[in-house]
KEMAR-262893 format. One record per atom (N, C-alpha, C): atom name; chain; residue number from 1; x, y, z. Coordinates in Angstrom, 2 decimals. Atoms other than C-alpha are relative to their C-alpha. Example, Ala and Ser with C-alpha at 12.3 -4.5 7.8 and 13.67 -1.06 7.14 Angstrom:
2
{atom = N&chain = A&n = 1&X = 0.89&Y = -1.19&Z = 0.00}
{atom = CA&chain = A&n = 1&X = 12.30&Y = -4.50&Z = 7.80}
{atom = C&chain = A&n = 1&X = 0.90&Y = 1.20&Z = 0.00}
{atom = N&chain = A&n = 2&X = -0.82&Y = -1.19&Z = -0.06}
{atom = CA&chain = A&n = 2&X = 13.67&Y = -1.06&Z = 7.14}
{atom = C&chain = A&n = 2&X = -0.77&Y = 1.09&Z = 0.73}
//
This chain:
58
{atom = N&chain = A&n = 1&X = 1.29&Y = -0.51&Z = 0.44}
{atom = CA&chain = A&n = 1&X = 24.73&Y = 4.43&Z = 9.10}
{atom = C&chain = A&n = 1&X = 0.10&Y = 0.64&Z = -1.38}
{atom = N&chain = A&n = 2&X = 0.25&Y = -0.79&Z = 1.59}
{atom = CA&chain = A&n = 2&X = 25.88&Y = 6.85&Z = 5.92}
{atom = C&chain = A&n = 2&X = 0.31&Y = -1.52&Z = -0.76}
{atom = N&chain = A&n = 3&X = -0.77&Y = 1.40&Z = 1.28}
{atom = CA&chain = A&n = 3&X = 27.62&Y = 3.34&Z = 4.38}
{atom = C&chain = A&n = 3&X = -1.66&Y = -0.60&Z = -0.36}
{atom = N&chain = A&n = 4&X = 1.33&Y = 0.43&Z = 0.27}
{atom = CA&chain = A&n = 4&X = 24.11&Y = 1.48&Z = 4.92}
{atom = C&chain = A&n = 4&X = -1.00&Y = 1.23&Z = -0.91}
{atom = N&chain = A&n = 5&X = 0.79&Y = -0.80&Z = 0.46}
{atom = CA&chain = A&n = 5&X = 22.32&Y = 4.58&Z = 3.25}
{atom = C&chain = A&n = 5&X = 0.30&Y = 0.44&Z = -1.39}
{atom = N&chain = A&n = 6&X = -0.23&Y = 0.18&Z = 1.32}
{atom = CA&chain = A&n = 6&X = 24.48&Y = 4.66&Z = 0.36}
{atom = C&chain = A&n = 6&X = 0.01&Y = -0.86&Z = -1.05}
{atom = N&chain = A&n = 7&X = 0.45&Y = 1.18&Z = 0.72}
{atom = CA&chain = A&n = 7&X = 24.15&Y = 1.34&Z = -0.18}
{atom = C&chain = A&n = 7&X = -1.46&Y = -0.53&Z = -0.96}
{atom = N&chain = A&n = 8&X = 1.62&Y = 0.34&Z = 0.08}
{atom = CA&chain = A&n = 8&X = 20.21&Y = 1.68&Z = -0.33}
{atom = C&chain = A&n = 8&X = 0.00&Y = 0.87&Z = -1.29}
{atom = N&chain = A&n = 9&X = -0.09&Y = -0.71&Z = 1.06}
{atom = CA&chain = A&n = 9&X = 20.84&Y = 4.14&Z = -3.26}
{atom = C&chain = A&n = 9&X = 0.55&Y = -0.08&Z = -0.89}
{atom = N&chain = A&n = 10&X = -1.01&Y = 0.70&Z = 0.93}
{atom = CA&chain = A&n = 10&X = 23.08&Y = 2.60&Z = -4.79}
{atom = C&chain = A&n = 10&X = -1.08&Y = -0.65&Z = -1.54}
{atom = N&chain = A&n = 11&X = 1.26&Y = 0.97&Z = 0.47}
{atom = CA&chain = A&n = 11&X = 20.62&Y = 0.14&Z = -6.64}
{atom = C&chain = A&n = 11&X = -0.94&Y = 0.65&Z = -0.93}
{atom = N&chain = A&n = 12&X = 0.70&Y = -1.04&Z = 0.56}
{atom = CA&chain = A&n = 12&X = 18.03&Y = 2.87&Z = -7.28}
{atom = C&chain = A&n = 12&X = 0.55&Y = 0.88&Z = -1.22}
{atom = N&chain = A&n = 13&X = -0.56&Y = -1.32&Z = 0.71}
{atom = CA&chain = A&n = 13&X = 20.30&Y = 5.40&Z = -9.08}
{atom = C&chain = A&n = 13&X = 1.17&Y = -0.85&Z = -1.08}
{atom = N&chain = A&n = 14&X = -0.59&Y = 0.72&Z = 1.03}
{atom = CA&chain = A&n = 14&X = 22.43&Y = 2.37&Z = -10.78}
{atom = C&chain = A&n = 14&X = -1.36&Y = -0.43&Z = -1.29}
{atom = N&chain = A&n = 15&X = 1.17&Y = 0.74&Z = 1.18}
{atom = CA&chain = A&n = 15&X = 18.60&Y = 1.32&Z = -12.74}
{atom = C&chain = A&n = 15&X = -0.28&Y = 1.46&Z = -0.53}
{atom = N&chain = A&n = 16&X = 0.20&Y = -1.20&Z = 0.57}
{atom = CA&chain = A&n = 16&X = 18.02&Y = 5.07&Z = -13.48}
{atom = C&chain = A&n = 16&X = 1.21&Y = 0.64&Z = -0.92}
{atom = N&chain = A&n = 17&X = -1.14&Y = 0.08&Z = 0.92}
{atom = CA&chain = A&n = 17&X = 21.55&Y = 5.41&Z = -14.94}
{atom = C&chain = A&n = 17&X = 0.05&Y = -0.83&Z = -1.19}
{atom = N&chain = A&n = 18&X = 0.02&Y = 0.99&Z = 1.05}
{atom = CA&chain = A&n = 18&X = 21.17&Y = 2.15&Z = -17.00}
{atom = C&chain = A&n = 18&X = -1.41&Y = 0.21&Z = -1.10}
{atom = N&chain = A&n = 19&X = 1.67&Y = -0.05&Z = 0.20}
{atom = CA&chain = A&n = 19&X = 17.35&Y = 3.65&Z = -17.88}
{atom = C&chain = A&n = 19&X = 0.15&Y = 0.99&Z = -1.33}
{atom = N&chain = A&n = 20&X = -0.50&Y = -1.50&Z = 0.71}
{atom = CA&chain = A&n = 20&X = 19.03&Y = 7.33&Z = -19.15}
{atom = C&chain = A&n = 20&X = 1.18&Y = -0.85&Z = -1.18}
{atom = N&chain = A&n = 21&X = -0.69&Y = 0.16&Z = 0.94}
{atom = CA&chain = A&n = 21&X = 21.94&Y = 5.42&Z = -21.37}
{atom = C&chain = A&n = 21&X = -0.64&Y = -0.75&Z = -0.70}
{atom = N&chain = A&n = 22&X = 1.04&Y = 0.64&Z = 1.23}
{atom = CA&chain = A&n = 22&X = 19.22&Y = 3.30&Z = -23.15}
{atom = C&chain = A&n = 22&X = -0.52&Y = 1.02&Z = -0.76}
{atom = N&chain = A&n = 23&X = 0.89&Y = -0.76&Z = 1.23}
{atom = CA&chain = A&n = 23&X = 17.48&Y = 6.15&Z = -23.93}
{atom = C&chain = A&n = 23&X = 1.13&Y = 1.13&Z = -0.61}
{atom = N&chain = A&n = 24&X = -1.23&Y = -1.10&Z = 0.86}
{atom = CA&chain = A&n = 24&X = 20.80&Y = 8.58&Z = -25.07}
{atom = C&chain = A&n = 24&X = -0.13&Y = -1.18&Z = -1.17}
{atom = N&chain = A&n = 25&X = -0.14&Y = 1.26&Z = 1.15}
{atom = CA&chain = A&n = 25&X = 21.40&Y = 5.32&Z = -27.10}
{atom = C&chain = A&n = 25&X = -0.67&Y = -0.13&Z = -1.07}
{atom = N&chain = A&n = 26&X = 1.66&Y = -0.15&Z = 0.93}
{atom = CA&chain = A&n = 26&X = 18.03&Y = 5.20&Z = -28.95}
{atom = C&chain = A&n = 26&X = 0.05&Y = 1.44&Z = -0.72}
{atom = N&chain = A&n = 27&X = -0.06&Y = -1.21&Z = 0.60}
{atom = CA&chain = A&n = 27&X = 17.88&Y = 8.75&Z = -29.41}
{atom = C&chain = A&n = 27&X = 1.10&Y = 0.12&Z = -1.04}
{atom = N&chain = A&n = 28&X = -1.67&Y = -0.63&Z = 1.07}
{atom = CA&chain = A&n = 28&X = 21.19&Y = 9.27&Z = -31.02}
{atom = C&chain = A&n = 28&X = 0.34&Y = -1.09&Z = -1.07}
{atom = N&chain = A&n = 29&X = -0.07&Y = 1.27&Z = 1.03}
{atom = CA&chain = A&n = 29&X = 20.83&Y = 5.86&Z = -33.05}
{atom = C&chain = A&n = 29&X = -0.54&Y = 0.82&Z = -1.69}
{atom = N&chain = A&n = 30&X = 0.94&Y = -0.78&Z = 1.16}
{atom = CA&chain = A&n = 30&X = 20.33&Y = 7.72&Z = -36.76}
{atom = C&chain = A&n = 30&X = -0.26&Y = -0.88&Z = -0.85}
{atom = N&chain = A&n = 31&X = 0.56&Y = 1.13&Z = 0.34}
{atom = CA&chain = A&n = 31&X = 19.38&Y = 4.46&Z = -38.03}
{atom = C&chain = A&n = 31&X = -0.96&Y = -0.63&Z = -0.52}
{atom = N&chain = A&n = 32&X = 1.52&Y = 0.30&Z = 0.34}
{atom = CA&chain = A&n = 32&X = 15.62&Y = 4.43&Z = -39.27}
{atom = C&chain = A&n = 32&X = -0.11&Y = -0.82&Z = -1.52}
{atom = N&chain = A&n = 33&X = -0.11&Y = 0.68&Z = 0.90}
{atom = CA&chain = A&n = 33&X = 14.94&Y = 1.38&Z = -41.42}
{atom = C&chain = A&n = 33&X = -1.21&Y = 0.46&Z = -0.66}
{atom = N&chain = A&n = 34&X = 0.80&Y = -0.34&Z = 0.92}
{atom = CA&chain = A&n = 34&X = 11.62&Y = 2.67&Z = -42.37}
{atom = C&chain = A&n = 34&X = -0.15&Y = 0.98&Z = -0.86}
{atom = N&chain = A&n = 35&X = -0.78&Y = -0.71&Z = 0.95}
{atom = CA&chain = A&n = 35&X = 13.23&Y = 5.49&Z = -44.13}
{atom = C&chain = A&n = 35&X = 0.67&Y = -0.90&Z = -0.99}
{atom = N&chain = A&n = 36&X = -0.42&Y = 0.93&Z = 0.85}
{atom = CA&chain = A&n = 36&X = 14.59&Y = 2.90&Z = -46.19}
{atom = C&chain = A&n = 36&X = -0.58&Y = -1.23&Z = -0.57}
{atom = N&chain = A&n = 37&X = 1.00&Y = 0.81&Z = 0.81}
{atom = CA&chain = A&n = 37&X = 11.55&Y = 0.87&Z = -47.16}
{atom = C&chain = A&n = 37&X = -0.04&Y = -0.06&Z = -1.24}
{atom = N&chain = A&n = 38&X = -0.13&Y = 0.76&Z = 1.47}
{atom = CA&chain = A&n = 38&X = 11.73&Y = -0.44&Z = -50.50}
{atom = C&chain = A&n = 38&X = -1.58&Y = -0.17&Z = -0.20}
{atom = N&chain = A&n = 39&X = 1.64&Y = -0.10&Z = 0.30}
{atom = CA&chain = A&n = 39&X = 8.00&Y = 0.71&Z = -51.56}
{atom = C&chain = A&n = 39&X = -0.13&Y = -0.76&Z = -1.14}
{atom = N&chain = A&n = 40&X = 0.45&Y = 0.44&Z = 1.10}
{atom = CA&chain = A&n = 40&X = 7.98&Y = -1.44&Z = -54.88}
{atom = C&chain = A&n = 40&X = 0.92&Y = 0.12&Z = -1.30}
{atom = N&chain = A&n = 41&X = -0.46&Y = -0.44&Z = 1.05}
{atom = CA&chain = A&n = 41&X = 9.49&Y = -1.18&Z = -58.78}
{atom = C&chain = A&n = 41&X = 0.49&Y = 1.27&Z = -0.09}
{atom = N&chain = A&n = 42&X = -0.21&Y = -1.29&Z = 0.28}
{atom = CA&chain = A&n = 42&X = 11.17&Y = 1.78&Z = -59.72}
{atom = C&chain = A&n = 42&X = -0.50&Y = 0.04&Z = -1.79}
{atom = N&chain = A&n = 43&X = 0.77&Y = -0.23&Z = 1.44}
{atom = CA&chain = A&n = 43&X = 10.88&Y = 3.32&Z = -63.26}
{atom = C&chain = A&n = 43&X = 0.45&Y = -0.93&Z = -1.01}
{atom = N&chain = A&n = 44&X = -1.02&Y = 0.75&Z = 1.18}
{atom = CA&chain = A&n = 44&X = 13.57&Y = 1.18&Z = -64.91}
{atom = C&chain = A&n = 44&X = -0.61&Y = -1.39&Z = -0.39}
{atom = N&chain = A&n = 45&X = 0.58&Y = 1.17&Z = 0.44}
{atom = CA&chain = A&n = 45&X = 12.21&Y = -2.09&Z = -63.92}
{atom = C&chain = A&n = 45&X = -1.68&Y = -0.06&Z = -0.61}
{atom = N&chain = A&n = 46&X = 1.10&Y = -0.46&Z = 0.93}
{atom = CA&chain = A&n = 46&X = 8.59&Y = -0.59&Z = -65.25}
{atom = C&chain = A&n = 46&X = -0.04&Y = -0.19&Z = -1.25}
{atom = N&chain = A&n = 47&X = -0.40&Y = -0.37&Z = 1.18}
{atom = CA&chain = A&n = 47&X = 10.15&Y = 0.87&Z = -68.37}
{atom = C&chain = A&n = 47&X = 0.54&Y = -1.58&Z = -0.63}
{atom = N&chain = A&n = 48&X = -0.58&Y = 1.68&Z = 0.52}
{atom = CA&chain = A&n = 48&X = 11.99&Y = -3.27&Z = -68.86}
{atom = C&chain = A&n = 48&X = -1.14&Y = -0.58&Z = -0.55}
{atom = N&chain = A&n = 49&X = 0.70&Y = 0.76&Z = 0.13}
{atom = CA&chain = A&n = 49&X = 9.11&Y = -5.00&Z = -68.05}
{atom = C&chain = A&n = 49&X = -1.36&Y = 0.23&Z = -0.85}
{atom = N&chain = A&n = 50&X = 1.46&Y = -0.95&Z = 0.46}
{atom = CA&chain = A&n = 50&X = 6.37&Y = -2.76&Z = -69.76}
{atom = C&chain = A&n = 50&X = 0.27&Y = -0.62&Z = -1.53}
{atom = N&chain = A&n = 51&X = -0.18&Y = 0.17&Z = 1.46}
{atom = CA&chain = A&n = 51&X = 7.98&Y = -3.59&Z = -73.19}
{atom = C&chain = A&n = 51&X = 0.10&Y = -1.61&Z = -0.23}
{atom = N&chain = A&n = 52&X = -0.03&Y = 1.57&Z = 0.06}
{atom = CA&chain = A&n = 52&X = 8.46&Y = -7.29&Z = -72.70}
{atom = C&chain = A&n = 52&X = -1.41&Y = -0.55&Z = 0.39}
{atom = N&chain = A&n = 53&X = 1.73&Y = 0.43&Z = -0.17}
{atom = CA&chain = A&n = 53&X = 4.82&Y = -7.44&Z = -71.64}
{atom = C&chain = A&n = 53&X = -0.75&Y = 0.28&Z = -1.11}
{atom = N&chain = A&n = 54&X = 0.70&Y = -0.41&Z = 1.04}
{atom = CA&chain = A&n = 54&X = 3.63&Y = -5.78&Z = -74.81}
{atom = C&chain = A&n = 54&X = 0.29&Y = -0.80&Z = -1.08}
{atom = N&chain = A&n = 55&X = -0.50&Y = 0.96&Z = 0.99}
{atom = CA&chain = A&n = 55&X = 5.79&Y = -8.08&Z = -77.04}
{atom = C&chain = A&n = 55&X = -0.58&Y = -1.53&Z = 0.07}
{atom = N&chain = A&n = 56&X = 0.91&Y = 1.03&Z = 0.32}
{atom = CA&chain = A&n = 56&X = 3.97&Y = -11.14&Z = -76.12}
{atom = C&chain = A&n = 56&X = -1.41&Y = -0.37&Z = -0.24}
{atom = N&chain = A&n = 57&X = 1.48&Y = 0.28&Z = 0.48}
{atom = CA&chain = A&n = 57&X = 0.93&Y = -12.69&Z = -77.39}
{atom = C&chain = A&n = 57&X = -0.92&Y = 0.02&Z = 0.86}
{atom = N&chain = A&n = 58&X = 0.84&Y = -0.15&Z = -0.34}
{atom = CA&chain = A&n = 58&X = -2.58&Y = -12.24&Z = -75.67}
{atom = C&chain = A&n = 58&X = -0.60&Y = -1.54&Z = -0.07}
//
C-alpha cells in the first residue's frame, strides 16, 4: 500500500520539480537580448555619411 502511494506521487512531484528548474533557469538566465537592440546609426556613421551626402550634387 505505502509503495503503491508513492508511486502515485511520484509523477506529480517529478512535473512540479521539472516546472521549479525551468523557472530557476529563466530567472537566473542574465541574458536579455532586448537590452542589446541595435536601435539604428550611431554618431560616427551620421558624422561619415552627413559629409559625403553634402559633397554630392543635387
Amino acid at each position: 500500500m505505502l509503495l503503491t502511494s508513492l508511486s502515485l506521487l511520484r509523477q506529480p512531484l517529478s512535473f512540479v520539480a521539472a516546472k521549479w528548474q525551468t523557472l530557476v533557469r529563466t530567472a537566473g538566465n542574465p541574458y536579455r537580448p532586448e537590452l542589446h537592440y541595435m536601435r539604428g546609426p550611431g554618431p560616427k556613421w551620421r558624422a561619415k555619411h552627413q559629409a559625403s551626402r553634402l559633397d554630392r550634387p543635387l
